[in-house]
N, C-alpha and C positions, 0 to 999 in steps of 0.2 A: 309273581311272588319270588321273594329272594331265595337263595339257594343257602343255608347256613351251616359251617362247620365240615367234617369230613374230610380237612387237608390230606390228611395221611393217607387216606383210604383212596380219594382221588389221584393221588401220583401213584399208586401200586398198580392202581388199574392201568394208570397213561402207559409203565413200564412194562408193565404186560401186552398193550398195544404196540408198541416200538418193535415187539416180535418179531423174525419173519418167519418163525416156524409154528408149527401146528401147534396151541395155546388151548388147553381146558381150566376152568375158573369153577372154583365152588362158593358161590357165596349164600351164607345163612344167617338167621337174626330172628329175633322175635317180632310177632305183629308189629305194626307201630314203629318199629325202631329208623324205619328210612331206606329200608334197601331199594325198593323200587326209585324212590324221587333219587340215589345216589347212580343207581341205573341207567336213568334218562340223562342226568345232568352232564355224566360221563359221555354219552352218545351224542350232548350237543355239544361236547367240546373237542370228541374225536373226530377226524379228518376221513375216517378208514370206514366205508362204506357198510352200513350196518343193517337190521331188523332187528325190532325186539316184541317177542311176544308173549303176552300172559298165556298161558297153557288154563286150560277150563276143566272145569268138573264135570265133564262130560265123557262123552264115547270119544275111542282111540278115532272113527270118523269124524266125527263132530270136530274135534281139535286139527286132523288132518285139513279137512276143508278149509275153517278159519284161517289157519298158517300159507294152506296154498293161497288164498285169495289175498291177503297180505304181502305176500311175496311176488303176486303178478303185481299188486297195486304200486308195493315199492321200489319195484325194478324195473316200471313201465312193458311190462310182457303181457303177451294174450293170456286170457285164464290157462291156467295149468292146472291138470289134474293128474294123481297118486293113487294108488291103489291101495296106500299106508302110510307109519308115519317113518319105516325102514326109509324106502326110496324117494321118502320128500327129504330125508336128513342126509342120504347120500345124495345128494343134487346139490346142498351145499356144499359137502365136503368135494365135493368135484369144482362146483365152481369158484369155491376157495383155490383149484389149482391153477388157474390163472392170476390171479392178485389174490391180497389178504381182505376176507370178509368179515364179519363182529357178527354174531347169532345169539341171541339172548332170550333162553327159555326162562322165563319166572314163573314161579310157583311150578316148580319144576315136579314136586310131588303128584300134583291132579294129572300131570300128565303119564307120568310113571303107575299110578296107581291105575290108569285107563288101557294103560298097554304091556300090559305081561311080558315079562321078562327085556324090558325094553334097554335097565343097563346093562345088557348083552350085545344087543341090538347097538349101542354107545360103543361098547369097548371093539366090537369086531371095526367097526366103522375109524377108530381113531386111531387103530393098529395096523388097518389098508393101507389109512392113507396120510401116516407118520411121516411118510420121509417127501412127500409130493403134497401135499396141501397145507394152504396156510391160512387152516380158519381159524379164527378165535372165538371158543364157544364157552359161555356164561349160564351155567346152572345155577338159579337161586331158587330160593325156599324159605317158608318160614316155620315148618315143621324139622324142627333140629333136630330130634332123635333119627328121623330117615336121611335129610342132608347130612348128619355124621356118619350114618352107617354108609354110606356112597366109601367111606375114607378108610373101611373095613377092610383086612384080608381077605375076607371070604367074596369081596363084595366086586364082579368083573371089573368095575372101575379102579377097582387098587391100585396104585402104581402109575395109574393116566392123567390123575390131575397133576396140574402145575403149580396152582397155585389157589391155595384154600384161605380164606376171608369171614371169619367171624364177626358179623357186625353188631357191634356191645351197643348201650344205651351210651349217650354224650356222658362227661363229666359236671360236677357242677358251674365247672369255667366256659366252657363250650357252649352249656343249655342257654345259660342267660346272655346270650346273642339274639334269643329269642325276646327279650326283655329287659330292653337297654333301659328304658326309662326309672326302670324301681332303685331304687334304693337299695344301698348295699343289705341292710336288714332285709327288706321283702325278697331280693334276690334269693338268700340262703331260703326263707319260710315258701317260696314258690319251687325252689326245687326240692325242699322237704317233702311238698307232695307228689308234683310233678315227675320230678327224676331228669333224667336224661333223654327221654322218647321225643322225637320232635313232633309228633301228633299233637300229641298232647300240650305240647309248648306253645304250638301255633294259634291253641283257641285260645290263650289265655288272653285279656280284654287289655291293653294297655292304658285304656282312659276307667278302670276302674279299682280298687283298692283290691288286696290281696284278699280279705274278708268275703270280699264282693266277687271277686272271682270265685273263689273256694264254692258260695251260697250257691251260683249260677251253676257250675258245672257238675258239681257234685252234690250237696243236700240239698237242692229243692226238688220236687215233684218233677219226674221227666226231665233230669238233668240231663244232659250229651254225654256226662260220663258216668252217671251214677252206677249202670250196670258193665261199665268195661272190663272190671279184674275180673269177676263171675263169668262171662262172657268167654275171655282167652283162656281162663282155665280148662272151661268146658272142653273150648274147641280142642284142647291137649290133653285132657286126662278122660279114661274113660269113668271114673267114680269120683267125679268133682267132691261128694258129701264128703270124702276121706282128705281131701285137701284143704274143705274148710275146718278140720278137726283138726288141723297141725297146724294152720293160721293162726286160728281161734288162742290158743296155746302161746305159740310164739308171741303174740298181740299182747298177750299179757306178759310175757316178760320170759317163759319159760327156754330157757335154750339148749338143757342137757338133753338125749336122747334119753336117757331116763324117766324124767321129768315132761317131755312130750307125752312119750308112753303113757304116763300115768294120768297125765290128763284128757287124754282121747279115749275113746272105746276102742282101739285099736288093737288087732295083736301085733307082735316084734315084727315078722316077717312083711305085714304089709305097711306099716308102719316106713321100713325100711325103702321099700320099693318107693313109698309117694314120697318122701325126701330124696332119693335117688332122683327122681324124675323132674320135681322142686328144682334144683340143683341143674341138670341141663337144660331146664327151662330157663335160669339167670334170676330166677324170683326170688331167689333165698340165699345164702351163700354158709359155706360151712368153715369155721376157722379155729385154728388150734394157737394156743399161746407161743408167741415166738420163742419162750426160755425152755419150749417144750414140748416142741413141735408131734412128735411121735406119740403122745399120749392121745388115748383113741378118748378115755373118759372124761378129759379136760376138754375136748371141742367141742365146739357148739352151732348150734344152726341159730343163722339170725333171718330177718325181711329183708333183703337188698332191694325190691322194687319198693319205691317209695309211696305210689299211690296204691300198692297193696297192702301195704303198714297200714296207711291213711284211711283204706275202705274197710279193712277188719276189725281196728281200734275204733272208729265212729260208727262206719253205717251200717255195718253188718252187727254188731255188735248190740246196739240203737236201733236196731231197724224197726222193730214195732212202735216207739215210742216218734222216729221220725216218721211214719204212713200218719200218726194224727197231730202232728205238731205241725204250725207253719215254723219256715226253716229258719226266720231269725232265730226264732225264738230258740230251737232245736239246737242251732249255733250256739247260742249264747249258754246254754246248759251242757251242753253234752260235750264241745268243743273248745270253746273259745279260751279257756283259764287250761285245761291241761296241755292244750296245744301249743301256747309260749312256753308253759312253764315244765314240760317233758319230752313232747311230740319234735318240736324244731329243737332244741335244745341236741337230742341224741343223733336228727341229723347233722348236725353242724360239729359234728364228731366227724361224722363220715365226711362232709365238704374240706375237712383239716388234712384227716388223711390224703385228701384226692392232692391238696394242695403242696401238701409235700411230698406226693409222687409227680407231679407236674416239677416242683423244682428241683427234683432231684434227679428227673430224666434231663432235664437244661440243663441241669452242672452249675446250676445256682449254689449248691448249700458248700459251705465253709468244710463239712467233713461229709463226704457221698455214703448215703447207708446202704445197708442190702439185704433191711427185712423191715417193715413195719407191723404192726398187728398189735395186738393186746399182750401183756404180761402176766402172768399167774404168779402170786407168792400166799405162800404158807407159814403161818406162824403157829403151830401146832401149843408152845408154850403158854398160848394164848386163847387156843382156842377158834383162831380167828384164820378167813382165807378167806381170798378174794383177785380182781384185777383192775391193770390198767388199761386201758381202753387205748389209748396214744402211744405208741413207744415204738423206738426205732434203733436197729443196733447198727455200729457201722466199726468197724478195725480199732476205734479207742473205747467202743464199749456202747452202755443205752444213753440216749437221749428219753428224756418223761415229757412227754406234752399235757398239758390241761386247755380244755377249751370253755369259756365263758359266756354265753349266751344269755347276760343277765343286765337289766337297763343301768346299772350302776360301775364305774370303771373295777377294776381289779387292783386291789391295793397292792404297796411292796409287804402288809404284815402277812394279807391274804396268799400270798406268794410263797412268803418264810414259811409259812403253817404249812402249806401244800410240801413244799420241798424236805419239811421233817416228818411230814406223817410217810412220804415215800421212802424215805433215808432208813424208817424205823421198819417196815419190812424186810431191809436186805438188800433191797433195789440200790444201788449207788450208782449214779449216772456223773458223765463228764459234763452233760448239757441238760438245759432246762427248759423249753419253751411254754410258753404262754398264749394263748388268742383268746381276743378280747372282744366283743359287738359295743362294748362302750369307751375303749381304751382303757390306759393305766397313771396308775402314780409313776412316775418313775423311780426307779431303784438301781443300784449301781453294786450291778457284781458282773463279772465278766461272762459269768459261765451260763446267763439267764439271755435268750432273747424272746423278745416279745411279737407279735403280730398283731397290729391292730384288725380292723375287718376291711377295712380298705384294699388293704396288701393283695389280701385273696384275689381281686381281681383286677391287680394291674400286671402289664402285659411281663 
């Protein structure tokens, strides 16, 4: 199986190996995201003599034994036995003092959690043997609140690691390496659901229609993925119901904290907490208007996972009407018309954005910006407020994007009309972009460019 995406993350790792001093690594990421296969991939392509082991949910012995027996297996040595998992980790750091070794604890939690006060046990071990050993050791996790608390003041390891690796989901450019064959349209409608997880990427069927994928893995009967967002919540939150109560909300369009509030049974304070928690999980994301930034009552929480949008907008949602419906049919009703005509649509908002953070970190764009996000304007005169969804400021002022996800091109009148319903709020921009899934008329003003859907994924 091919190894897909992660350039970036693969050379920070190599640099980190080129070390020749004592090297601690935190890397963390949600389920699914790829850390472990970026782990391996890394290990087949370093030179520098390694192990790597999943740490278990088990007893501090039970994981001591597996590690010793791993470590006699991968270093050709007679069994070895420890009394702990203290003097099996100081046996690396000693035999790091003759060359550099690579130690890769994964799921670094089950192991912490097995052995009381164990990042004690880490930091007296990496403070010995600072100036004489040259191991390089990789803690990953996929329980984020504990992998960030590692990065705490209070937390013994403060101050030891070297270098800390947050591993995000892919972009929309990146994901579909996973599925070269679709079409620029299904590309955007597969990572509408999908996202950026390569789990999830990799089942996708490529001798089958995006419809036909969607049926298989998600609404039929015992899909592979029908219960995953339910699933990783659980495993993170300990009152899942309270998470699907500010899903539920958000799915529907709600995004003020207010407005959440009011549609949950919730009180403020735990309210608070399960979007806190939302929020370092990467499921949700919170954003304030760029013209205004500091306003706490203008921000808003949106879905940033895409198949958690996709599970709480249909199945969850639907879910008594999908247990007796076969799943065409359930498709075709519940799905099929909202999901061209809202569902991908509002992702390909987001696939816009992505792509003019991509060009703009290349040094592609004509004037380099240094905010993107939404804009709020108020026309009190009127009665009326609201926002923009695309907008970008950069040293000459806002650019306004509009994105079209609609089977018919984009006029030049359709273009004039957009450009003075923006003008009439206040908003005055130097630039004006467009993106199109059907392309445009052309029109000829200098200050207007366009994006066909093509664009989005050449190189």
């Amino acid at each position: 199986m091919n190894f897909l995406g992660r350039v970036t993350e693969r050379k920070q790792l190599h640099r980190m190996d080129k070390s020749r001093q004592q090297e601690v690594t935190l890397l963390y990421g949600r389920r699914r995201v790829g850390k472990s296969a970026l782990l391996q991939k890394f290990l087949e392509e370093t030179e520098t003599p390694s192990l790597y082991y999943e740490c278990k949910q088990t007893s501090e012995a039970n994981n001591v034994e597996s590690l010793s027996s791993l470590l006699s297996e991968s270093l050709h040595l007679p069994p070895l036995a420890f009394s702990g998992i203290e003097p099996l980790l100081d046996y690396f750091f000693h035999r790091a003092e003759q060359s550099p070794f690579l130690l890769v604890l994964d799921e670094y939690p089950y192991l912490r959690e097995a052995v009381p006060g164990l990042d004690s046990i880490l930091q007296s071990l990496i403070d010995r043997y600072a100036e004489s050993s040259h191991l390089h050791l990789i803690l990953c996790g996929s329980f984020v609140d504990t992998m960030k608390s590692l990065l705490l003041a209070h937390n013994p390891l403060y101050g030891r690691i070297s270098l800390t690796m947050e591993l995000l989901p892919m972009d929309y450019f990146d994901a579909a390496a996973f599925y070269p064959t679709f079409s620029a349209e299904d590309k955007i409608r597969l990572y509408s659901v999908f996202g950026g997880i390569p789990y999830y990427n990799r089942l996708i069927d490529p001798h089958q229609s995006v419809r036909d994928n969607l049926r298989d893995l998600l609404v039929a009967s015992g899909a592979r993925l029908e219960n995953e967002v339910p699933f990783y919540l659980q495993s993170e939150l300990s009152k899942f119901q309270n998470a699907n109560e500010v899903f539920e909300a958000l799915a529907r369009g709600f995004s003020r904290y207010s407005d959440i509030l009011s549609q949950s049974h919730l009180s403020s304070p735990t309210l608070a907490n399960v979007l806190k928690r939302l929020l370092q999980m990467n499921v949700i994301r919170k954003e304030s208007p760029i013209n205004d930034p500091n306003n706490r009552k203008r921000a808003g929480y949106y879905i940033d996972d895409p198949l958690s949008a996709f599970y709480y907008r249909y199945l969850h949602r639907y879910a008594s009407q999908r247990q007796v419906m076969p799943p065409e049919l359930f498709f075709d009703r519940y799905i099929a018309d909202d999901f061209e005509t809202s569902y991908v649509p509002h992702f390909f908002e987001t696939i816009c954005r992505q792509f003019l953070i991509r060009q703009n970190r290349q040094g592609r764009l004509k004037e380099p910006f240094e905010a993107i996000g939404k804009y709020y304007y108020d026309i009190p005169a009127e009665h009326r407020n609201g926002e923009f969804d695309v907008v970008t400021k950069d040293r000459l002022g806002y650019t306004f994007y509009e994105a079209k996800f609609r089977k018919e091109p984009v006029t030049s009148a359709m273009m004039e009309h957009e450009i003075q319903q923006v003008n009439a709020t206040g908003l005055h921009c130097h630039q004006y972009g467009f993106f199109s899934r059907s392309g445009f008329e052309t029109i000829d003003r200098p200050d207007i460019v366009l994006y066909p859907l093509e664009t989005l994924y050449k190189e």
